[in-house]
N, C-alpha and C positions, 0 to 999 in steps of 0.2 A: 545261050538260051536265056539266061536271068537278064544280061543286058539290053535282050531284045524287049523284053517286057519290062524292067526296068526304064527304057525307053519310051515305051509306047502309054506308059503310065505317067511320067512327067510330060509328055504332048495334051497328054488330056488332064493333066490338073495345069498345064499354063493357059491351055484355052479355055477351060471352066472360071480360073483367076481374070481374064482379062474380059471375062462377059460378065465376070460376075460385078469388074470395078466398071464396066461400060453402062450398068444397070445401075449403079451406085451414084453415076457423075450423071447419068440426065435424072434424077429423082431431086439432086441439091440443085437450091435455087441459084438464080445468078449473082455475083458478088460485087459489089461496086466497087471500081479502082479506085476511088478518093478512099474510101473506107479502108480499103486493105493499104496503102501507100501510106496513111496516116502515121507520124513520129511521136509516138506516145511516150517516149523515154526520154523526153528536151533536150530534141536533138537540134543543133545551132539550125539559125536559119536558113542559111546557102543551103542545107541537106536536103529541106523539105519543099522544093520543088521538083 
């Protein structure tokens, strides 16, 4: 009995979690690849393409 609800209580906090990160990632705006890819720690040159 406790597994069974133990169960049915982690299905509805992964699906609560994963609407809740689905609500979270269309709210952040979009991120530019050159920006994120960028070698801010002088990294040699061949790296940074």
């Amino acid at each position: 009995m406790f597994a069974r609800r133990f169960t049915i209580v982690c299905l509805l906090m992964s699906l609560f979690g994963m609407s809740f990160a689905i609500l979270v990632a269309e709210g952040r705006p979009a991120r530019n690849w050159d920006q994120a890819n960028s070698c801010r720690f002088g990294c040699p040159s061949h790296l940074r393409h």
